[in-house]
C-alpha positions in Angstrom: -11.8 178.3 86.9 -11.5 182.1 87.1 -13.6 184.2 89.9 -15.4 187.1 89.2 -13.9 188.4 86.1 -13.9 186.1 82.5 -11.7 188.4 80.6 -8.7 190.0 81.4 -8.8 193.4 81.1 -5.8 196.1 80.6 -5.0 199.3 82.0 -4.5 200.9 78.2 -8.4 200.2 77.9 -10.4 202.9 79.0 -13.0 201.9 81.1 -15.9 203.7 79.1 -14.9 201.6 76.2 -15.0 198.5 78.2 -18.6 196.6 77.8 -19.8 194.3 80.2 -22.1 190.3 79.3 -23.8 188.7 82.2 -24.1 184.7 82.0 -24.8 182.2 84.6 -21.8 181.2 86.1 -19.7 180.2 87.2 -16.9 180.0 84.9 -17.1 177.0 82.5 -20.9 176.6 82.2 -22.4 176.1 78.9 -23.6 180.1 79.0 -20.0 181.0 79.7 -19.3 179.2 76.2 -22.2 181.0 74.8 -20.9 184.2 76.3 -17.7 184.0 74.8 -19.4 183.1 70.8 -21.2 186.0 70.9 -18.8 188.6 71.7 -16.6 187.1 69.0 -19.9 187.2 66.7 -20.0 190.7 67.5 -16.6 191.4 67.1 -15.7 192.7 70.7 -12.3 192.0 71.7 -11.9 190.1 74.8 -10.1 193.2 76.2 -12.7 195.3 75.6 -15.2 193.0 77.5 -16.2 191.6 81.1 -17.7 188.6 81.8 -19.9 189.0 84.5 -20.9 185.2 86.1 -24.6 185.8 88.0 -25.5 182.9 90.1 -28.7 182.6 88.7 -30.8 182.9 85.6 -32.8 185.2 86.9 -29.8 187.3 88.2 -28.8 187.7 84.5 -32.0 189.3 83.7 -31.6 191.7 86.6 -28.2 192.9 86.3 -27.0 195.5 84.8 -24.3 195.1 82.2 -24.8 195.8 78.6 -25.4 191.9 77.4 -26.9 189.7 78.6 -26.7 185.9 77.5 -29.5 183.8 78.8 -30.4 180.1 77.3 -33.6 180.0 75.9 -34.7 176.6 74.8 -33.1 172.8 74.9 -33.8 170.4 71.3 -34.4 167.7 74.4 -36.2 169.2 77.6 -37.5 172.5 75.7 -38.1 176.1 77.1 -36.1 177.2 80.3 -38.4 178.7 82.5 -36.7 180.9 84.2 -35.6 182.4 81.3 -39.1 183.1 79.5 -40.6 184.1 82.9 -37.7 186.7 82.7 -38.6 188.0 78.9 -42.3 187.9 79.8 -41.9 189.7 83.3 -42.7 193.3 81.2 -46.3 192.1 80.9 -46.5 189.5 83.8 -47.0 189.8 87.3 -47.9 192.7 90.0 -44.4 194.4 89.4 -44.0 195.1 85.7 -41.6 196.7 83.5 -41.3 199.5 81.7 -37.9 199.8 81.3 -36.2 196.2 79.9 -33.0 194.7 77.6 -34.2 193.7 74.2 -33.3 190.8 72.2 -30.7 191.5 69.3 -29.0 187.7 68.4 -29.4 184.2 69.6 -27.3 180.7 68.9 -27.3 176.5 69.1 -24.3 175.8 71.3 -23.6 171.8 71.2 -24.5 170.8 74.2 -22.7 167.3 75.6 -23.2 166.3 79.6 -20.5 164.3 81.7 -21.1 162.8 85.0 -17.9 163.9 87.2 -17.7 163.4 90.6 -14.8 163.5 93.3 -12.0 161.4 92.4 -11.8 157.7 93.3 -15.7 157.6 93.5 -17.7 154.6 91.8 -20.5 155.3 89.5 -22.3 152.0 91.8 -21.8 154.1 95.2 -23.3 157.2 94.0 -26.5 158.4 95.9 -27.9 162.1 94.3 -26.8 164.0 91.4 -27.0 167.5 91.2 -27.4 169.5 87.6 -29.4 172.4 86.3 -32.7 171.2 85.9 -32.1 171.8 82.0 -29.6 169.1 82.6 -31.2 166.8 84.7 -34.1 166.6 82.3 -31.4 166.3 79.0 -29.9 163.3 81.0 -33.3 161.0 82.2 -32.7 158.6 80.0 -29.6 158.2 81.1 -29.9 158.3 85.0 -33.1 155.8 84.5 -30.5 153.2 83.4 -27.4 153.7 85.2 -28.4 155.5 88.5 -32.4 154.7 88.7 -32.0 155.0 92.4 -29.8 158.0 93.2 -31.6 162.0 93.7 -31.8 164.1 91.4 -31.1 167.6 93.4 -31.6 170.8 90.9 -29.1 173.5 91.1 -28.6 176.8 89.4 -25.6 175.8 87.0 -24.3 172.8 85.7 -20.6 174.3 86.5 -21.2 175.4 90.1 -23.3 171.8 90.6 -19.4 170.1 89.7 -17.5 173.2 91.9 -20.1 172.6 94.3 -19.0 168.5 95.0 -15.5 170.2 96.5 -17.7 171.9 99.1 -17.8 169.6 101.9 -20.0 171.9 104.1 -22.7 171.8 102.0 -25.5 170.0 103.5 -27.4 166.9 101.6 -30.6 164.9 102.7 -28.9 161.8 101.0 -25.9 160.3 102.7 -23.5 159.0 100.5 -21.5 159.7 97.2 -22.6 162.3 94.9 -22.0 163.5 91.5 -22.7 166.3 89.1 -23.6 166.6 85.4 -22.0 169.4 83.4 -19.5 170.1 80.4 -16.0 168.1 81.1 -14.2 171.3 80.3 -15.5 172.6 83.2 -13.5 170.2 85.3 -11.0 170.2 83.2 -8.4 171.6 85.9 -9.9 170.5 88.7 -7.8 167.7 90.0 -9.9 166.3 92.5 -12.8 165.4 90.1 -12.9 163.5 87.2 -15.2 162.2 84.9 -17.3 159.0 85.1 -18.9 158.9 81.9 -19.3 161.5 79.0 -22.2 161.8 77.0 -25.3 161.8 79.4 -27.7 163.7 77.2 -30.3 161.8 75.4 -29.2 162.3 71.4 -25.7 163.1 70.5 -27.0 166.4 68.3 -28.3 167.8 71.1 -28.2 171.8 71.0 -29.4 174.4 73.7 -30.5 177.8 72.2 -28.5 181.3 74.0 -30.5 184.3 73.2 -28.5 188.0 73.5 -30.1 190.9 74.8 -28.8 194.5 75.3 -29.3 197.7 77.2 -27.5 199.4 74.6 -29.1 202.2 72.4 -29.7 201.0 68.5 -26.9 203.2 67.3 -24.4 201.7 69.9 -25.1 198.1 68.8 -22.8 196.0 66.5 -25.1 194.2 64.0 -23.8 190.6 63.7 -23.8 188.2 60.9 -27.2 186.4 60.7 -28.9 183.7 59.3 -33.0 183.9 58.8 -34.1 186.5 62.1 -36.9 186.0 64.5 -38.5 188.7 66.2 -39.9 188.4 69.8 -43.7 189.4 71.5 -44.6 189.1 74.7 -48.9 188.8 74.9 -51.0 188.6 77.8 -54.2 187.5 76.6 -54.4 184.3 73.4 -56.4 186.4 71.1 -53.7 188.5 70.1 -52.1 185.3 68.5 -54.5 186.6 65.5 -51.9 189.9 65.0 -49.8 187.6 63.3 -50.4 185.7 60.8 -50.3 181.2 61.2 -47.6 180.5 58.6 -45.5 183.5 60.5 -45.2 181.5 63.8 -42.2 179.7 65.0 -42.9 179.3 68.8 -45.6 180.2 71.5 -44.0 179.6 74.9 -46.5 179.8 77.5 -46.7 180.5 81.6 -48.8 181.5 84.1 -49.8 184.9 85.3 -51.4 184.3 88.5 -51.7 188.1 89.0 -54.3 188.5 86.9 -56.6 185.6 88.1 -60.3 185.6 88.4 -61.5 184.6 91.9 -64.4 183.4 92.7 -65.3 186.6 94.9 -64.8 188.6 91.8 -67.7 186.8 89.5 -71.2 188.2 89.7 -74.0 185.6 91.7 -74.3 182.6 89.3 -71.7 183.5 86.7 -68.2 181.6 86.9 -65.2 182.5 85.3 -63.8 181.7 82.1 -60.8 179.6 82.1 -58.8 182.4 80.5 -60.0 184.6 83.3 -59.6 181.8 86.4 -56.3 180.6 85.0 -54.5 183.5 83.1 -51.4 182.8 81.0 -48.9 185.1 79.2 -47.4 184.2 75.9 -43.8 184.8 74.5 -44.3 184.2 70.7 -41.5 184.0 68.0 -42.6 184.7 64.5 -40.8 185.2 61.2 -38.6 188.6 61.3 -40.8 192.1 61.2 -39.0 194.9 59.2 -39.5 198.3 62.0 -41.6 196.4 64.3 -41.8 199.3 66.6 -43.8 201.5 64.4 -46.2 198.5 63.0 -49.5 198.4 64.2 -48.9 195.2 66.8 -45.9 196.8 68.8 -48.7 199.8 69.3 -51.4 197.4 70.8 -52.6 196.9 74.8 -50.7 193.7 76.0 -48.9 193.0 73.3 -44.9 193.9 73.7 -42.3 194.1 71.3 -39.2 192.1 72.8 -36.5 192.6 70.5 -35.6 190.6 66.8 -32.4 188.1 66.4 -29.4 188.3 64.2 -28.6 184.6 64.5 -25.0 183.1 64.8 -24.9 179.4 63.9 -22.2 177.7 65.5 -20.1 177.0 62.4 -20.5 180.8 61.7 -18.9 181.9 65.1 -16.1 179.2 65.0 -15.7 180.3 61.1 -14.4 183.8 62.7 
């Protein structure tokens, strides 16, 4: 398991050159994978590239570097919330953006959980299970039946959960054995843990979307190969749904915006408010691909924000290369 740096870099590469792609790390999580398919789908050579591991989702969206890989949505557990809070924080809350990365390419990574815990443990003696709550929720079905009893303690990466069991100073509420779910490769040279069981997830075809976004300028962008595009929208208010037309929608994800909330000190004597206005939402919608979004009529409208389009890389595409 590497430390700070995913690629190694050398001293012939000038560091202008050299581009930068934030995941959640550590090394050997499922968006280090992802990381390392799209800069092969964009055709950066690993030493012309960084991998940056951020601790947490929301770190990714905040830092710096010129990608950004964040997982957008699960076949089994669905949207990741930190993620579409983080794509809809230009419209939502008290602090929003003007300035923020854009959305050029997405991906279905095969996603397969293993229980691993510290050597010599039993799967009967185990008492809590840590994960990313993505893969808690991929592997219910599975801790209903074999660990109905044992806690189910969210952490901010599947890899650093597994790291995380060598760390005997971390405190638990839950005496006893513990174990972690994540991808065996991430343990695969870590000696002291091994794996209990592979294949926690609920279906075996069980895929987690990546999305890629940039800081980049257009021009600087490599366009990779893509399969049928989506482009992004971030709305605050439902009625803008009707900008685009039914059979154009692929997704509405949708979360809460307590910023904007009605109180009941705001209302006039005897009205109430609406529950639009008393519980406000924000919407990150996915429709069919818009040629120039930026000059069409909805990237131009109040609370309605153009988030960037995809260039998709299948899995089989990326391997292909």
């Amino acid at each position: 398991m590497s430390g700070s740096n995913g690629a190694e870099g050398s001293s012939a590469t000038s560091s202008s050159s050299r581009k930068k792609m934030a995941y959640l790390g550590p090394a050997g999580t499922y968006g280090h994978q992802a990381a390392k398919q799209f800069a092969s789908g964009l055709g950066i050579q690993q030493i012309d590239l960084d991998l940056v591991p951020c601790p947490t989702i929301l770190d990714i969206y905040r830092n710096e570097a010129d990608y950004l890989v964040m997982p957008l949505q699960n076949i089994i557990h669905g949207g990741v919330t930190d993620t579409i809070d983080s794509l809809l924080s230009p419209i939502a809350g008290p602090s929003r953006q003007s300035a923020y990365p854009r959305i050029i390419a997405d991906l279905d990574l095969p996603i397969k959980h293993s229980l691993v815990a510290r050597r010599g443990t039993r799967m009967e003696d185990i008492r809590w299970v840590r994960s990313h709550e993505q893969a808690i929720g991929q592997s219910s079905a599975f801790l209903d039946q074999h660990l109905p009893t044992a806690k189910r303690i969210p952490w901010p990466s599947t890899a650093g959960a597994a790291m995380s069991l060598l760390d005997e100073t971390l405190d638990t509420d839950v005496e006893g054995a513990g174990a972690a779910i994540c991808s065996a490769s991430a343990v695969a040279d870590q000696s002291e843990l091994e794996v209990l069981y592979e294949g926690t997830q609920a279906i075996n075809d069980n895929f987690t979307r990546f999305v890629l976004l940039t800081r980049l300028p257009p021009g600087d962008i490599p366009i990779p190969r893509s399969r049928p595009p989506s482009s992004f929208y971030a709305l605050t208010h439902p009625s803008l749904l009707a900008q685009f037309p039914s059979a154009s929608l692929r997704a509405i994800h949708t979360r809460p915006d307590p910023s904007r909330a009605i109180s009941s000190s705001d209302t006039t004597s005897g009205d109430s408010a609406s529950p639009v206005e008393r519980y406000p939402s924000v919407y990150l919608v996915e429709v069919e691909h818009t040629p120039n979004p930026d000059s069409g009529r909805a990237a131009d409208m109040e609370g309605l924000v153009y988030l960037g389009s995809t260039r998709g890389l299948s899995s089989a595409e990326v391997s292909a290369r």
